[in-house]
C-alpha positions in Angstrom: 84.9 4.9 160.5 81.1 3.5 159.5 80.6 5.0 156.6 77.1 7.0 156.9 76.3 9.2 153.7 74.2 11.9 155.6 77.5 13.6 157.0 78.2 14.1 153.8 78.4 17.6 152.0 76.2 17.7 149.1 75.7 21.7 148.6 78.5 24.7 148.9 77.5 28.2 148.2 80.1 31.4 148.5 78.7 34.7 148.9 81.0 37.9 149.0 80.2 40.3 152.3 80.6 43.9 152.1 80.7 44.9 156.0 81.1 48.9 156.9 83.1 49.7 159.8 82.1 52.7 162.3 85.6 53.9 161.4 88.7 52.4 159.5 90.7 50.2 161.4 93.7 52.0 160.8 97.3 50.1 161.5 100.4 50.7 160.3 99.9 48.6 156.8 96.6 50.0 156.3 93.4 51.6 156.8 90.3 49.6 155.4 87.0 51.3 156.7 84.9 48.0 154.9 85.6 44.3 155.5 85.2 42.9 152.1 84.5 39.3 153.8 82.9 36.5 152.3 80.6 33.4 153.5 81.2 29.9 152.8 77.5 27.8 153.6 77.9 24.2 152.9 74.8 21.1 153.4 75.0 17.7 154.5 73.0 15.4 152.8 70.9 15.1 156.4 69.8 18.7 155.8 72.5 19.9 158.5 73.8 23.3 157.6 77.3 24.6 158.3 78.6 28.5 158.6 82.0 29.9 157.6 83.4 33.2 157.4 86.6 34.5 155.0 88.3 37.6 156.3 91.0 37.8 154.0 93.4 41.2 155.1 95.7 41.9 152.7 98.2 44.2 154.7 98.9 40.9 156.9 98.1 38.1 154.3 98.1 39.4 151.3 94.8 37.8 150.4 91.7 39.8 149.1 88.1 39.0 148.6 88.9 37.9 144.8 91.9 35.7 145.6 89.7 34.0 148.8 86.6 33.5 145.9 89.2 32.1 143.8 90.7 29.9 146.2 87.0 28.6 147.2 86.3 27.4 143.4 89.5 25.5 143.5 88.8 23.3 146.2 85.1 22.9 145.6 84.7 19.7 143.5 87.1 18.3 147.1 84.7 19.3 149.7 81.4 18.4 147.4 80.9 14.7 148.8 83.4 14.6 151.7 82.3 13.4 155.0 83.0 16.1 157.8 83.5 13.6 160.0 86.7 12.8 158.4 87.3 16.7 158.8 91.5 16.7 159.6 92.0 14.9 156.3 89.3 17.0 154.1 91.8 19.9 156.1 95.2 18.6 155.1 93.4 18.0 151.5 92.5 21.7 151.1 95.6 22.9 151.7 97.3 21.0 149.4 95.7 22.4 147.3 95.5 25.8 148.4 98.7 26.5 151.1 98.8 30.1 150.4 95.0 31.1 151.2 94.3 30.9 154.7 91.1 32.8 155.1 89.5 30.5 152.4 90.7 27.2 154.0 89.6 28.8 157.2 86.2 29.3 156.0 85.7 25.5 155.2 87.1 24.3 157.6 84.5 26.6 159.9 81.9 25.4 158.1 82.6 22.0 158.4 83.0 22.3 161.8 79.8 23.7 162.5 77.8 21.2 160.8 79.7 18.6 162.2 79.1 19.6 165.8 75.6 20.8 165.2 75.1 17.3 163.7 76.2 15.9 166.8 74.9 18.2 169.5 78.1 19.9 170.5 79.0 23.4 170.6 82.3 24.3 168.9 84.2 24.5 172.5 83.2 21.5 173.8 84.6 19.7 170.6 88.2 21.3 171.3 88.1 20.2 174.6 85.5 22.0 176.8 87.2 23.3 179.4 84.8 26.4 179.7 87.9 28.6 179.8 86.8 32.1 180.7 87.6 35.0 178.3 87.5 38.7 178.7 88.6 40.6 175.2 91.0 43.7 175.6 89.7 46.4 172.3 91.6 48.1 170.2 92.6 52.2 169.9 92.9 52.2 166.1 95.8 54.0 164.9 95.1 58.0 164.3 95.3 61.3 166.5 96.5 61.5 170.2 92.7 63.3 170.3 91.3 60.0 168.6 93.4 57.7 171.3 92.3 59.4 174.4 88.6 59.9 173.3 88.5 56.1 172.3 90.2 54.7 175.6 87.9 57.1 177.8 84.7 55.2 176.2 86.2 51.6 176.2 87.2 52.6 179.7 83.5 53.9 180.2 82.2 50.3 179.1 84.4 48.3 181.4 87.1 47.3 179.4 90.3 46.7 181.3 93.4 46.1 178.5 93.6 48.5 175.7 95.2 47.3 172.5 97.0 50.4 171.0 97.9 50.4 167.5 101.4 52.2 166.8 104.1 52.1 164.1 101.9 54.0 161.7 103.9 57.6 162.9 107.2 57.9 164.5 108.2 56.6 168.3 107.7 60.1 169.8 104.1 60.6 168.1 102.9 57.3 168.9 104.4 57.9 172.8 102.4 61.0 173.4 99.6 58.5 171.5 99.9 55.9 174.2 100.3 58.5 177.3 96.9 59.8 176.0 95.4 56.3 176.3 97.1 55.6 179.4 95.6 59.2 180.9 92.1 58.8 179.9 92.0 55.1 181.4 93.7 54.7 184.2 94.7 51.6 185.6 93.9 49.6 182.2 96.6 47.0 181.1 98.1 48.1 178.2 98.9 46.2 174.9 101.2 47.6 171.9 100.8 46.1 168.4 103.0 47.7 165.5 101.8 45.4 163.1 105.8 45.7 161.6 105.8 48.7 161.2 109.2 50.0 162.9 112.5 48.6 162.9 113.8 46.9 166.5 115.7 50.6 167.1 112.7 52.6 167.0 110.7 49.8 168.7 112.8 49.9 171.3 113.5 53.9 171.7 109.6 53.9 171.9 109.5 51.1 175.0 112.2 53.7 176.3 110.4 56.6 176.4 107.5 55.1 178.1 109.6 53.6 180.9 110.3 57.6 181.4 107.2 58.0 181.1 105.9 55.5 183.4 103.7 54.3 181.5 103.7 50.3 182.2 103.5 48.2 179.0 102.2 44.0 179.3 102.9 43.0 175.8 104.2 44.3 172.6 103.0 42.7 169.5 105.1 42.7 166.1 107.4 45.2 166.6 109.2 45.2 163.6 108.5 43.2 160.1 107.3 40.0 159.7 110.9 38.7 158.6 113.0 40.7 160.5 113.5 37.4 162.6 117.2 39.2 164.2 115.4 42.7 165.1 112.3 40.3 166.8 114.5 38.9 168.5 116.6 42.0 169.6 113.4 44.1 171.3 112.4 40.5 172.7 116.3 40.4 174.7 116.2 44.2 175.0 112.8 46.0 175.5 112.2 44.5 178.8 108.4 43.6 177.6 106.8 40.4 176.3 106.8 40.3 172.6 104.5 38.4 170.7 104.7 37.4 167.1 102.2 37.5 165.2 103.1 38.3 161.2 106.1 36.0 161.9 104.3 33.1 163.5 101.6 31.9 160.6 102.7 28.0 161.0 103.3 25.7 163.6 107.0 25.4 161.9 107.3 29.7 162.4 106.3 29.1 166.5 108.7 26.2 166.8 111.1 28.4 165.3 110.3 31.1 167.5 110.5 29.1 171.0 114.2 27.3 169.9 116.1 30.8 168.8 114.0 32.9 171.8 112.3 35.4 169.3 109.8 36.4 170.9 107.8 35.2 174.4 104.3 35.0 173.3 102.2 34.1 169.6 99.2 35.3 168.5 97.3 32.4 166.7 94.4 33.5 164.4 92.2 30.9 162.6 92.2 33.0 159.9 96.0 33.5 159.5 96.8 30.1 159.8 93.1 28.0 159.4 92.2 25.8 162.0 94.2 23.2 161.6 97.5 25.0 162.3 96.0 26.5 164.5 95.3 24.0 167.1 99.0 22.1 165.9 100.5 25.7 166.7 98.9 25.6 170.2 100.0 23.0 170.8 103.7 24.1 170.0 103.3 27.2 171.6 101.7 25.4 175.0 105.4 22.9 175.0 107.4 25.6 174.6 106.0 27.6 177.3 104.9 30.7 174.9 102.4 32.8 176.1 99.5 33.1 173.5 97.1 34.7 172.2 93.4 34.3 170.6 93.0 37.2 167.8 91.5 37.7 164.4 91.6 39.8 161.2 88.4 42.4 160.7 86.0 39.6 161.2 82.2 39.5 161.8 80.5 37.1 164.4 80.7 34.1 162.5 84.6 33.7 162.1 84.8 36.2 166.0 82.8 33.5 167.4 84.3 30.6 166.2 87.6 31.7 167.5 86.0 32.3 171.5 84.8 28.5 171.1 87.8 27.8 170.4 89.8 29.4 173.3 87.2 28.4 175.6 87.3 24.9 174.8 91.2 25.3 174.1 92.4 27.2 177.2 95.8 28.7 178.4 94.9 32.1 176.4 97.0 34.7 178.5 95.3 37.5 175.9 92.2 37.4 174.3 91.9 40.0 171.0 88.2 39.5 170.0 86.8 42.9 169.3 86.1 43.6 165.5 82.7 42.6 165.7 82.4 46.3 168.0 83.7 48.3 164.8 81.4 47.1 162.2 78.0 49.2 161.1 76.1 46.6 160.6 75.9 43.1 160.2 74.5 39.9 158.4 74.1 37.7 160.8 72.6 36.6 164.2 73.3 34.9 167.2 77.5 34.8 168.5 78.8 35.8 171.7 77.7 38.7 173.7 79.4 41.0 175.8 78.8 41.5 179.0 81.6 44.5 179.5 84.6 43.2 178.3 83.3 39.1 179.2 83.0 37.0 176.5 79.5 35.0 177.0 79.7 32.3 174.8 76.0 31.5 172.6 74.0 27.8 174.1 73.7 25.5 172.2 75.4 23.5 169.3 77.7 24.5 166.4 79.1 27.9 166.2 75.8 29.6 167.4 75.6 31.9 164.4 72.9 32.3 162.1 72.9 34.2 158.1 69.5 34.2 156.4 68.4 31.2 155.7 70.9 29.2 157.2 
């Protein structure tokens, strides 16, 4: 590669984000009703500037905002004069030297990325591949009442959305069945999506999936039934339920999906950039898409930046059987401009090169 010094990073700044939600996104590990989040901003010696965004969730990670800031000083002095253009290797650099901090690899890498594409006039999608995949984003029922459930899915419902992600394993099977039978009533005809986040065990995952069959109330996917390393009772609600499961605590590395295809664990991942970073990302994709496992696009409790990112991605990506892109729709407010819009539950993707976010001055 001609070496040209204006790709080159010659300014990072980290700023901390303190984002309120319009109501805690309750799961089964936890309830957080602010995204503590933080921005990465890095320069190129050209001027370019380049977006990232940290959404560390320590119920799934066990990262916080401190440990992310932390993580970020470490691997400063590496990204300070690397050329984006050699962005795989800067990559496999940072997590060298920090394996065990996704969201803050993720948020370099983002960055990177954006300056590297807005250098060269691309949009983050056509870089992965452009295939102009269409997306429409299912929204999540946070976990709470059966009152809370059926007013949520009436006003998703109301705007057009047509797959409901419910939120269970936070009560017992029975509660969380009259939970789902609530959502399925006040939305009729939506495709409907269970994620436990690990929070029951593969008996009670699997007397719940029985009480809805009596119920008949249809289920597409089921999504971490039981913990993330309760690889046998995965792969017991996968053989048994009669659903598609889909790992997503137990499939944070192209080695965990591998893993997951060859002993039949489960039938589908969810990747998340911020889970995994980008990197492992697209390897894991590339796993899941040879083993013929379903996936997946989601994220943590991300804003637009990190949100956005990840629809580039599965646009320019493709073979996404579920797209999981709503949390920009709980926060109160937010710091930046520009991302996708939604046009009901369609994903319309910004024009234009980079990410298509903006913060401030950037």
């Amino acid at each position: 590669m001609t070496p040209d010094a204006r790709a080159r990073v010659r300014g990072l700044e980290v700023t901390p984000l303190a984002l309120p939600l319009v109501e805690p996104f309750a799961i089964a590990g936890g309830a957080p009703d602010v995204a503590h989040n933080v921005l990465v901003r890095i320069e190129l010696e050209d001027g370019t500037v380049g977006l990232g965004e940290a959404a560390p969730f320590e119920a799934v990670t066990g990262e916080t905002q401190a440990s992310t800031l932390a993580a970020l000083d470490r691997v400063r002095e590496l990204v300070l004069g690397a050329d984006v253009r050699a962005w795989r290797a800067l990559s496999s650099g940072i997590y060298d030297v920090v394996p065990g901090a996704p969201a803050a690899r993720c948020a370099v890498e983002q960055a990177v990325l954006d300056a590297l594409t807005r250098r060269a006039g691309l949009s983050v999608a056509q870089l992965f591949g452009g295939r102009g995949a269409g997306l429409e984003t299912d929204v999540t029922v946070t976990a709470g009442t059966i009152d809370h459930a059926s007013k949520a899915a009436s006003r998703f419902a109301a705007r057009g959305f047509r797959t409901l992600k419910v939120k269970v394993g936070k009560g017992g099977a029975s509660e969380d069945a009259d939970r789902v039978e609530a959502v399925a009533r006040a939305a009729p005809g939506a495709r409907l999506l269970l994620d436990a986040n690990g929070g029951y065990d593969a008996t009670t995952a699997l007397a719940l999936l029985d009480e809805l069959r009596k119920r008949s109330i249809s289920i597409r996917l089921f999504e971490q039934p039981v913990p993330a390393d309760d690889l046998e009772g995965l792969a017991r609600v996968n053989r048994s339920g009669g659903v598609t499961v889909c790992a997503d605590e137990s499939a944070k590395t192209a080695a965990d999906v591998l893993r997951i295809a060859q002993r039949g664990l489960a039938g589908a991942v969810n990747l998340k950039i911020t889970k995994s970073g980008i990197l492992e990302t697209l390897v894991m994709w590339n796993v899941a898409e040879a083993a013929g496992l379903e996936r997946m696009i989601g994220g943590m409790v991300e804003a637009e930046l990190a949100m956005t990112f990840s629809a580039q991605l599965a646009s320019g990506l493709g073979g996404f059987a579920f797209v999981d892109l709503d949390t920009p729709l709980f926060l109160r407010e937010s710091p930046f401009e520009g991302g996708f819009t939604l046009e009901g539950p369609r994903i319309v993707l910004p024009a234009g090169p980079g990410i298509g976010v903006r913060f401030g001055k950037a």
